[in-house]
MIRO-247443 format. One record per residue (C-alpha): x negated, z negated, y; residue number from 1. Coordinates in Angstrom, 2 decimals. Example, Ala and Ser with C-alpha at 12.3 -4.5 7.8 and 13.67 -1.06 7.14 Angstrom:
2
PT         u         w         v   num
PT    -12.30     -7.80     -4.50     1
PT    -13.67     -7.14     -1.06     2
***
This chain:
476
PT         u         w         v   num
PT    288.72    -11.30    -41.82     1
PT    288.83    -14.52    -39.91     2
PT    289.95    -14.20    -36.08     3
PT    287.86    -16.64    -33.54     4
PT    288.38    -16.79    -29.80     5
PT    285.64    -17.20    -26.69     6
PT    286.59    -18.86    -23.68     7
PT    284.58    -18.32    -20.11     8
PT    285.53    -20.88    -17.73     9
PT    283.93    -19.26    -14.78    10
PT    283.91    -20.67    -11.11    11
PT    286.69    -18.90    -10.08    12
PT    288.59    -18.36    -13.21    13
PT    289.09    -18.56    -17.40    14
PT    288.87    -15.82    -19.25    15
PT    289.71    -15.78    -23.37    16
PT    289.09    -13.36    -25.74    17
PT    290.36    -13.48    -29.09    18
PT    288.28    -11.42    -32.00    19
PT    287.62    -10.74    -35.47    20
PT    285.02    -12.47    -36.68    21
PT    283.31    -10.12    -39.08    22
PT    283.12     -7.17    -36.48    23
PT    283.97     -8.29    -33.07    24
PT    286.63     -6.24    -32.09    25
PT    288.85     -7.92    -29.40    26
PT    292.28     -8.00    -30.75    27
PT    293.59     -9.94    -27.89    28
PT    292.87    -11.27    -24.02    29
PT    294.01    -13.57    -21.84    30
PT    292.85    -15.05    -18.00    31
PT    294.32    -17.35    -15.12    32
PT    292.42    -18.66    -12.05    33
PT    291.48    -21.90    -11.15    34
PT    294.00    -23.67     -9.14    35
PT    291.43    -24.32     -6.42    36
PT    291.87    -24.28     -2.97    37
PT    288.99    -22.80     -1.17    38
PT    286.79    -24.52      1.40    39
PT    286.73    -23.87      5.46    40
PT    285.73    -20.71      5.93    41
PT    286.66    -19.47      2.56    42
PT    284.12    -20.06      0.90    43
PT    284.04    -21.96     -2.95    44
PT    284.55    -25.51     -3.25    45
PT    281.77    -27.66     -3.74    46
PT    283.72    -30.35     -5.01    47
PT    285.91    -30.18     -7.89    48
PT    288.28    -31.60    -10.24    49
PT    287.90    -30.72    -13.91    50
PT    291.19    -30.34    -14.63    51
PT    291.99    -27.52    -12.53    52
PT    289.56    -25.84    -15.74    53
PT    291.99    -27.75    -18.10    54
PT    294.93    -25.96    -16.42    55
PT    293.41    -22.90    -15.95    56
PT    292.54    -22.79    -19.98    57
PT    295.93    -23.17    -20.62    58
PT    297.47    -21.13    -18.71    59
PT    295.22    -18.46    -20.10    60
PT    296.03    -19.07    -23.44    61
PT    299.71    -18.99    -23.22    62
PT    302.08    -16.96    -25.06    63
PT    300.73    -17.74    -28.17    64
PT    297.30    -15.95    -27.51    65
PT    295.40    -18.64    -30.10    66
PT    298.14    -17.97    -33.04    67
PT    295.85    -17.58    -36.05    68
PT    292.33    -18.44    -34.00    69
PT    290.60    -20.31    -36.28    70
PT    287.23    -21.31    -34.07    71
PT    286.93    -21.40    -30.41    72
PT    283.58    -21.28    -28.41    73
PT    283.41    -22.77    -24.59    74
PT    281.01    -20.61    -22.29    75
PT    281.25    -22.63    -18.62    76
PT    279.46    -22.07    -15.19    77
PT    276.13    -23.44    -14.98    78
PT    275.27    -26.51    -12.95    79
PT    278.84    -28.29    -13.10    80
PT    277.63    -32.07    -12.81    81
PT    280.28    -34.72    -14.39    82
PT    280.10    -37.65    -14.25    83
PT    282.00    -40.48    -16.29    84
PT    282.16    -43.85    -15.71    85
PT    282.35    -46.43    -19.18    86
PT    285.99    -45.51    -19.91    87
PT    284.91    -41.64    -19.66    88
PT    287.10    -40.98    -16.64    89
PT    285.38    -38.92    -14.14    90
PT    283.57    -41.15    -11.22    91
PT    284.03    -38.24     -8.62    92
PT    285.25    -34.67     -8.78    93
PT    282.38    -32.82    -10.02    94
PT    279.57    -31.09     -8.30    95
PT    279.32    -27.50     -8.93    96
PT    277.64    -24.49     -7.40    97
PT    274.63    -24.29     -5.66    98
PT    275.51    -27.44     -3.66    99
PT    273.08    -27.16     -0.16   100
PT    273.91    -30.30      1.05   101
PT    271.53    -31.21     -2.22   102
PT    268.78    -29.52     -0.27   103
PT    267.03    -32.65      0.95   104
PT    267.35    -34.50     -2.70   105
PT    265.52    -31.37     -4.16   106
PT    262.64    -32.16     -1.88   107
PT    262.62    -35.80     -2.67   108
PT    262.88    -35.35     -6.27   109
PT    259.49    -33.38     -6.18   110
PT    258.01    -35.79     -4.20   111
PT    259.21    -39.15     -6.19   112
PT    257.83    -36.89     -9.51   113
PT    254.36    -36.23     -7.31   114
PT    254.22    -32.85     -7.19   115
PT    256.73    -29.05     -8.27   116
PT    253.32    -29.31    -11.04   117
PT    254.85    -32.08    -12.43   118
PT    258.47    -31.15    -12.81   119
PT    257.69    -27.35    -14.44   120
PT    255.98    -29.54    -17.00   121
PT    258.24    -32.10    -17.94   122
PT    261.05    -29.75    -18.07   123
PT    259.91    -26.14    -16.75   124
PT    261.89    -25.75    -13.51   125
PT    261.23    -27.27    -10.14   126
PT    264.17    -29.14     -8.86   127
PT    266.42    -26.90     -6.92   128
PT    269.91    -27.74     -5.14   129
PT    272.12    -26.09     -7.94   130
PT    270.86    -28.22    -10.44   131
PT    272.26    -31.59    -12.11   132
PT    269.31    -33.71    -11.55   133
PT    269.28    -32.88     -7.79   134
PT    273.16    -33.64     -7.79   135
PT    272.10    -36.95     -9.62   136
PT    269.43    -37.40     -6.44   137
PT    272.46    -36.86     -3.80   138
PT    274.72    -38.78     -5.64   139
PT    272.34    -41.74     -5.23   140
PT    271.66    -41.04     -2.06   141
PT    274.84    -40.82     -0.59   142
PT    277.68    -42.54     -3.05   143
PT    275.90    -45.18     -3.97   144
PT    278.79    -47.17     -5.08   145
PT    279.90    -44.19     -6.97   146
PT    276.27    -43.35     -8.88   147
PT    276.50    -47.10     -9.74   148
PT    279.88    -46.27    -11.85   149
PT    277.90    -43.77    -13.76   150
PT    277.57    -44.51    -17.29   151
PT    277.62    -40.90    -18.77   152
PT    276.62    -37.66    -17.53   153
PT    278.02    -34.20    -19.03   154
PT    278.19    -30.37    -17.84   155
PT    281.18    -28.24    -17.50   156
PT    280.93    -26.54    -21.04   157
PT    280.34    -30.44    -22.56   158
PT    283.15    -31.68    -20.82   159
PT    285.73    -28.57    -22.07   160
PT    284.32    -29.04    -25.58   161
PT    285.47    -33.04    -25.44   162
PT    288.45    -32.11    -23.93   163
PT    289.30    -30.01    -26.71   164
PT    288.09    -32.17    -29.64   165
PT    290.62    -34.88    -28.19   166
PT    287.84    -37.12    -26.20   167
PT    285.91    -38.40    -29.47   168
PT    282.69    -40.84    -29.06   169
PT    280.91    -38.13    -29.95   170
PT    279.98    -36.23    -26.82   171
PT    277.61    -32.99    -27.45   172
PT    276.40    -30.20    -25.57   173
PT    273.54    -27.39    -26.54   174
PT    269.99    -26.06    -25.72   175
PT    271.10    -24.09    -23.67   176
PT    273.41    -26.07    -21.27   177
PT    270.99    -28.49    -21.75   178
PT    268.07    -26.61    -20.43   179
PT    269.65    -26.17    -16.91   180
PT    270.11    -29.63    -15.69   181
PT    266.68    -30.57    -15.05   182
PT    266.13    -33.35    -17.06   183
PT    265.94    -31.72    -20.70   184
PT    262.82    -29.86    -21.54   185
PT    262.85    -26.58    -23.05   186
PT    259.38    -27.06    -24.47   187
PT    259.77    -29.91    -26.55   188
PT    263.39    -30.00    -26.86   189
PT    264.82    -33.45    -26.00   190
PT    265.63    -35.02    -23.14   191
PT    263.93    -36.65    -20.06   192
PT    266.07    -40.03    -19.69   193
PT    263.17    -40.85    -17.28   194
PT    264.05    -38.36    -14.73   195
PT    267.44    -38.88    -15.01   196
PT    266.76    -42.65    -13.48   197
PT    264.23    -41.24    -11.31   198
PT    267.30    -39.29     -9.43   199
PT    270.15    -41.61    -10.29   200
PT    268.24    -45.22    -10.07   201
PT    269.51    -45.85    -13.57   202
PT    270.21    -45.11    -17.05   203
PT    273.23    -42.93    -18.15   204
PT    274.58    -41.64    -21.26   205
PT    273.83    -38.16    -22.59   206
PT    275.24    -35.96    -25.02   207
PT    273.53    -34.78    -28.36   208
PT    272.21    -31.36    -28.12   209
PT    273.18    -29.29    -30.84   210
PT    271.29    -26.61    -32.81   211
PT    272.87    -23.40    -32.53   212
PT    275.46    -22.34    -34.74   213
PT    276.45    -25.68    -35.02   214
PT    280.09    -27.19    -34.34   215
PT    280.44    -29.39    -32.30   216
PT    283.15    -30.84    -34.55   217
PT    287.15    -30.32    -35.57   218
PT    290.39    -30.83    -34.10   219
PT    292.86    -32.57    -36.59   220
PT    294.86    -29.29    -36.56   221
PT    291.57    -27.93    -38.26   222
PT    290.68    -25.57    -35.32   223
PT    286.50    -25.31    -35.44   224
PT    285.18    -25.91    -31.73   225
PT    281.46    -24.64    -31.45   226
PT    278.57    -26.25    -29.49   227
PT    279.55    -24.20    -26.28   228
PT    277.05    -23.28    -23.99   229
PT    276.24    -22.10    -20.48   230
PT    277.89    -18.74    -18.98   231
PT    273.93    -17.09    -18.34   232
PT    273.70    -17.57    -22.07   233
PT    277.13    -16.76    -24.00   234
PT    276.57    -13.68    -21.76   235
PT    273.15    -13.20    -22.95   236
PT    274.40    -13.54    -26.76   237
PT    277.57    -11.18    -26.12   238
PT    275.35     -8.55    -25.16   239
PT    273.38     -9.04    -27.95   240
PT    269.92     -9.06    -26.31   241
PT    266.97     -9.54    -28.02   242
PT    262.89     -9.77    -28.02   243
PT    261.28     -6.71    -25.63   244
PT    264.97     -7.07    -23.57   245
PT    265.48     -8.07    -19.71   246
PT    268.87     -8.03    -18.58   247
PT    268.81     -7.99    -14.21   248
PT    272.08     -9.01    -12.78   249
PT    272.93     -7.73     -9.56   250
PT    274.72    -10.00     -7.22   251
PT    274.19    -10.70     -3.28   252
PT    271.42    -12.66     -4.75   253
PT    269.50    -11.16     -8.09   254
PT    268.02    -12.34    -11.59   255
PT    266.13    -10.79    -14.29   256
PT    266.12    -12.92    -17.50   257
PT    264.30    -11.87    -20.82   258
PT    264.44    -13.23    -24.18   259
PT    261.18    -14.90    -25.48   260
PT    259.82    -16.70    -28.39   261
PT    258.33    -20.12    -26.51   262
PT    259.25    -21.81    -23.08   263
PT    256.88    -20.79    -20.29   264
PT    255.82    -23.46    -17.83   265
PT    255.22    -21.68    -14.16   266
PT    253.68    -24.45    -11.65   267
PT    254.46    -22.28     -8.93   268
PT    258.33    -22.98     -9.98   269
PT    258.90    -18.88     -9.89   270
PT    260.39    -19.27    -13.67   271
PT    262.88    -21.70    -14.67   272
PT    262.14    -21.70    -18.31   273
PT    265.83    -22.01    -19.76   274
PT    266.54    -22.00    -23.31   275
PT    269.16    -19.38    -25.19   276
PT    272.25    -19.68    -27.34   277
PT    270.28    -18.65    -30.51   278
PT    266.94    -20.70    -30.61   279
PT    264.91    -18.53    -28.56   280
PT    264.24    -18.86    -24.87   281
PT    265.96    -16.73    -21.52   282
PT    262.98    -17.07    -18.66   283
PT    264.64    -16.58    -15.37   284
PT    263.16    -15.18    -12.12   285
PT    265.68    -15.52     -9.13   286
PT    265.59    -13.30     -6.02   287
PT    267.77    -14.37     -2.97   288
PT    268.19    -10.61     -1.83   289
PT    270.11     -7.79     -3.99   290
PT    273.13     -6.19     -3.10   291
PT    273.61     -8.12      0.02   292
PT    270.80     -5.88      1.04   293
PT    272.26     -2.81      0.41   294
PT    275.75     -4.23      2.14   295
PT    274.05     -5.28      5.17   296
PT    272.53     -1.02      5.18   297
PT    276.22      0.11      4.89   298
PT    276.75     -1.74      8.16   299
PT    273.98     -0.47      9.93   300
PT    275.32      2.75      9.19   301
PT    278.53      1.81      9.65   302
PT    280.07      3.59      6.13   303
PT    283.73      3.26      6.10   304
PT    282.93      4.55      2.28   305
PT    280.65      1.23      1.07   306
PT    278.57      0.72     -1.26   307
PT    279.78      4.11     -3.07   308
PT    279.04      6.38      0.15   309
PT    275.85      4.49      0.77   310
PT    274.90      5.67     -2.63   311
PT    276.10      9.01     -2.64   312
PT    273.52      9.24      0.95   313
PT    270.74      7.65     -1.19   314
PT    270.82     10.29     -3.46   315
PT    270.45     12.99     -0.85   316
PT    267.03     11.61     -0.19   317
PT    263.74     12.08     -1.90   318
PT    261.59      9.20     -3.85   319
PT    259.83      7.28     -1.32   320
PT    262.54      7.85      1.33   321
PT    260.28      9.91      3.52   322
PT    258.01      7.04      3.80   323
PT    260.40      4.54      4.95   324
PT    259.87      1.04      2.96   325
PT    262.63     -2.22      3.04   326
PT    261.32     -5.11      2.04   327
PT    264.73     -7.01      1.31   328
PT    263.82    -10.55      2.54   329
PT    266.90    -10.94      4.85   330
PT    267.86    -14.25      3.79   331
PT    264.35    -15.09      3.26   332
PT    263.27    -14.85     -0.17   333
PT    262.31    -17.50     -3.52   334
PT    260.17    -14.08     -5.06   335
PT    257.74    -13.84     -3.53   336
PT    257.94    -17.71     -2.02   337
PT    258.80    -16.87      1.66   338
PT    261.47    -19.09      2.28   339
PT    261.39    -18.43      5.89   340
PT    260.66    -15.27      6.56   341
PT    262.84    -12.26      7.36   342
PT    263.28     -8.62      6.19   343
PT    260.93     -5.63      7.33   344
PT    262.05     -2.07      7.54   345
PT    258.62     -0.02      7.49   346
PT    257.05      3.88      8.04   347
PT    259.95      4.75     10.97   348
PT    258.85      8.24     11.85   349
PT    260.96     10.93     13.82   350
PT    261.55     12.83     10.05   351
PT    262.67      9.65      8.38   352
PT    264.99      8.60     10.70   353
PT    267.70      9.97      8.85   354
PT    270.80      8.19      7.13   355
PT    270.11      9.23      3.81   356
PT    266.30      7.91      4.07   357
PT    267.63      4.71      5.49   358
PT    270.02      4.59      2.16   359
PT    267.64      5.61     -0.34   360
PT    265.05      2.59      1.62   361
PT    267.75      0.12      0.71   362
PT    268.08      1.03     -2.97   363
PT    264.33      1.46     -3.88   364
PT    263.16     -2.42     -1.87   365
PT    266.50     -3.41     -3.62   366
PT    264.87     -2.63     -7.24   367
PT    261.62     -3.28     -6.18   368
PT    262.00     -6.73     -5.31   369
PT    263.52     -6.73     -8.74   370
PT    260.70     -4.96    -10.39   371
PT    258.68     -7.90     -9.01   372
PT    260.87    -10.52    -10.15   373
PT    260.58     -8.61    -13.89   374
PT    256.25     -8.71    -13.30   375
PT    256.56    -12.05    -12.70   376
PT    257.72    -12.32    -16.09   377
PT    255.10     -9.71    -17.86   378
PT    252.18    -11.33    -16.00   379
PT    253.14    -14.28    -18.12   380
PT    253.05    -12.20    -21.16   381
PT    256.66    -11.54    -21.70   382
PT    257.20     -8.35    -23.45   383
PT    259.92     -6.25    -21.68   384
PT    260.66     -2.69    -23.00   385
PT    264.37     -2.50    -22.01   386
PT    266.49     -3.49    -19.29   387
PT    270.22     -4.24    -19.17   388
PT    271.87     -4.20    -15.64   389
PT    274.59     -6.16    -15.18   390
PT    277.08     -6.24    -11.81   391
PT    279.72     -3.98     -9.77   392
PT    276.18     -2.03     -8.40   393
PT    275.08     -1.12    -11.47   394
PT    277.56      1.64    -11.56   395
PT    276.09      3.33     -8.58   396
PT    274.68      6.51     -9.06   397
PT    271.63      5.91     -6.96   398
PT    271.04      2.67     -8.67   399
PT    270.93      4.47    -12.36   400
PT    268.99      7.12    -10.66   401
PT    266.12      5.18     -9.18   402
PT    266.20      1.95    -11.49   403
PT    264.70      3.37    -14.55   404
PT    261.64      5.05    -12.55   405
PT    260.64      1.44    -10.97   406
PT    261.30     -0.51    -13.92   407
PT    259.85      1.28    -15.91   408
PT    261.54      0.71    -18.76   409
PT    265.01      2.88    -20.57   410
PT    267.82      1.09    -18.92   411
PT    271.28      0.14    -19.87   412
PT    274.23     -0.27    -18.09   413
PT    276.66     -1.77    -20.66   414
PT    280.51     -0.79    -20.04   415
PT    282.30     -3.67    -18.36   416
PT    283.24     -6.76    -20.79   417
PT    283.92    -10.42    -20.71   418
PT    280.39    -10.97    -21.71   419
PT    280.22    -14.53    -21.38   420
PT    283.27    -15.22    -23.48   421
PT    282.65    -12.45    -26.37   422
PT    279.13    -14.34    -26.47   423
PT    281.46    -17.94    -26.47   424
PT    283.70    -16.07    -29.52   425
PT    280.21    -14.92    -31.29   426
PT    279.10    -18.56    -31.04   427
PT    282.18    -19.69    -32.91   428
PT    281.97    -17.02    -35.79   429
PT    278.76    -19.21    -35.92   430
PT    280.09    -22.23    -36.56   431
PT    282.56    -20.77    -38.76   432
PT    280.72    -18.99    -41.32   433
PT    277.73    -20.49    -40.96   434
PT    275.82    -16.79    -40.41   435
PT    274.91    -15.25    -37.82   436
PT    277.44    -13.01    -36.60   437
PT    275.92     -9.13    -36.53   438
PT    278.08     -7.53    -34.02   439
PT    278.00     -4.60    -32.72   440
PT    276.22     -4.20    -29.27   441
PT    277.74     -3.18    -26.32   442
PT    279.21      0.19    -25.54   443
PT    276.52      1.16    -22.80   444
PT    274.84      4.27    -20.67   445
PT    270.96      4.53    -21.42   446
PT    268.60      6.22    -18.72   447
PT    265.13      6.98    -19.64   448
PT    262.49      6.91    -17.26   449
PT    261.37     10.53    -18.26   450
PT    259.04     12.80    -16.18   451
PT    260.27     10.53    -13.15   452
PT    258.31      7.62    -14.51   453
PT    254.85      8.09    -12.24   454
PT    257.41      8.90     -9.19   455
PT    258.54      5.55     -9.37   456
PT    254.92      3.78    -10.01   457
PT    254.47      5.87     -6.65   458
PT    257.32      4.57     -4.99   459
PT    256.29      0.66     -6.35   460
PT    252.98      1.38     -5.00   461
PT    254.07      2.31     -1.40   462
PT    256.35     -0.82     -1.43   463
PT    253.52     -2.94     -2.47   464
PT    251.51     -1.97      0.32   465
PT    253.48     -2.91      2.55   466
PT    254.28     -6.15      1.36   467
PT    250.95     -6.94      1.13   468
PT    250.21     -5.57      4.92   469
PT    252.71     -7.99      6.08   470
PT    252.83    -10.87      3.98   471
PT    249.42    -11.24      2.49   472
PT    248.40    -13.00     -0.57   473
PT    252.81    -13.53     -1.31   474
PT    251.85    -12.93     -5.26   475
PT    248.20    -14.58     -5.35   476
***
């Protein structure tokens, strides 16, 4: 038995989990937030200095959690920008997040390229404000004197790696970290130093993308560091999904991801085609409207019991909520592309005007704004024959009830894990044996579509109706 540990360094936190390598079992834990002091308003800092992640990791690790780790693997937050000047000390804080004042670099980035065509080909995602090469846009746009320092650009995950490996010459990163700054292509594999001096006005440094189960090299203690990758990944490979899987986190905002076996390039810039941790590919389809939805309903009703009361109502109700439809878009929505456009509660009649209707409205355009997201994906021949649902919400009743009907699909709802960092620890049994770990899967609750499953193609239908009454042509 060797024992291997996975770190997450999230946005908000670092979370470690220490394992045995043949099986997986977690024989140990540790976590410690980032010493970050929150923006006006409360809200996440946009700017931020890496070593608050450096502190955090250690502070998570203390007490001798690591005795007897023998490889470590680095899962980090997607779309941490850092850049280094020629000494390899950091130019600025970095840029993490989904950074808005990046908006207007987005927008110029398409049109410098000629067209959102363009970028899903080169790399197969449109330029968005999250993403490294639109931070590379603003950063030349607005610290010029600073882009001009830039001689080498890394993401959170590279940076820990380095950190770890004692800052050697060597910098590396993986496909999958890769695949989310904008500038590497998924397709081909290799990166796009064009469009990195398309948004920064000049060449920079970048690291050497690893295959997976590669290391990404040895500290001179002997301690195997793997490649690392990007949180959406390491979560992807700690769950242990595979071909014919979706996984559909539920945030405020949602996702539905699905393994594949080739990059898909979407014009339309629906998909960012993203690579995995394993050498296949994780499709994404974003939605801007999931649980915030069903939040914003508990206020309407004004539920001093949440989401867990709204849910309990929901269930009360009947497929097709007596006829009353939500479509979700409150904070206008990326699927469909109605960026400006606002939600639409539909079918009020005397008999639906009921609480319970209302709640069981919020769940089903919830999931079927989901179920959308997930066609987006089929229509581009991505097989999908089981769905994992990740997030808090997933452990409502009415969402277990009603998911499985509009998806379509048997659905699991894995038990709570560090995800992200068992799929960091799995990466470094990688790089460690050189195999493949076969772990077990996660300890889960399946629902089955059933009898229920024409219900719920009845429910979709309703909902597309009115979608298409009021926003015509939104999936042509």
């Amino acid at each position: 038995m060797g024992i291997v540990a996975g770190l997450d360094s999230s946005p908000d936190f670092t979370r470690i989990v220490v394992c045995d390598s043949d099986t997986g079992a977690v024989l140990r834990q540790g976590y410690a937030p980032h010493p970050l002091e929150p923006e006006e308003g409360g809200g996440r800092p946009t700017d931020v200095d890496p070593q608050a992640w450096l502190l955090s990791l250690g502070e998570a690790a203390g007490g001798g959690l690591l005795e007897g780790v023998q490889a470590i693997g680095v899962s980090a937050q997607a779309n941490a920008l850092v850049a280094l000047d020629h000494q390899g000390n950091t130019v600025r804080p970095a840029l993490v997040g989904n950074d808005k004042r990046a908006q207007v670099a987005a927008a110029d980035l398409v049109d410098r390229l000629g067209s959102r065509e363009a970028w899903a080909q080169a790399v197969g995602s449109v330029p968005q404000s999250a993403q490294p090469v639109t931070k590379l846009r603003w950063l030349a746009r607005t610290e010029p004197e600073n882009a001009q320092r830039v001689a080498a650009l890394m993401q959170a995950h590279d940076w820990l790696v380095w950190q770890l490996l004692g800052r050697p010459a060597r910098r590396t990163t993986d496909r999958g970290g890769a695949s989310g700054t904008g500038y590497w292509s998924a397709a081909s594999g290799s990166w796009r130093p064009d469009l990195v001096e398309l948004a920064l006005g000049q060449q920079a440094m970048l690291p050497e993308v690893l295959g997976p189960g590669d290391a990404a090299g040895t500290t001179p203690e002997g301690l195997i560091i793997s490649a690392g990758t990007g949180e959406t990944m390491a979560a992807a490979f700690g769950l242990g999904v595979q071909t014919g899987d979706a996984v559909v986190s539920l945030g405020a905002s949602g996702s539905v991801m699905a393994v594949h076996h080739e990059a898909l390039v979407d014009p339309s810039g629906a998909i960012t085609s993203l690579a995995d941790a394993t050498g296949m590919h994780l499709p994404v389809v974003h939605t801007l409207n999931a649980v915030r939805a069903l939040r914003g309903t508990v206020e309407m009703l004004g539920l001093d019991g949440g989401l867990e009361e709204l849910s309990e109502l929901a269930v009360k109700s009947t497929p097709g909520a007596h006829g009353l439809v939500l479509l979700p878009y409150l904070e206008g929505e990326k699927t469909p592309n109605l960026p400006h456009t606002a939600g639409t509660l539909s079918g009020l009649r005397r008999e639906s005007m009921k609480p319970e209707h209302l709640a069981r409205a919020a769940f089903e355009g919830m999931l079927c704004g989901l179920a959308d997201a997930m066609d987006v994906l089929r229509g581009r021949g991505v097989d999908i024959r089981r769905v994992f649902l990740l997030g808090a919400a997933a452990e409502l009743h009415a969402v277990q009830a009603v998911a499985p009907m509009l998806f379509g699909t048997q659905v699991v709802v894995p038990q709570p894990a560090d995800y992200a960092a068992l799929g960091a620890a799995r990466q470094a049994a990688w790089a460690m044996t050189g195999q493949l770990p076969l772990w077990q899967g996660a300890a889960a609750q399946v629902f089955e579509p059933g009898e229920e499953l024409a219900v719920g193609q009845a429910v979709r239908q309703q909902y597309r109706a009115v979608r298409e009454q009021i926003h015509p042509g939104a999936f042509a």
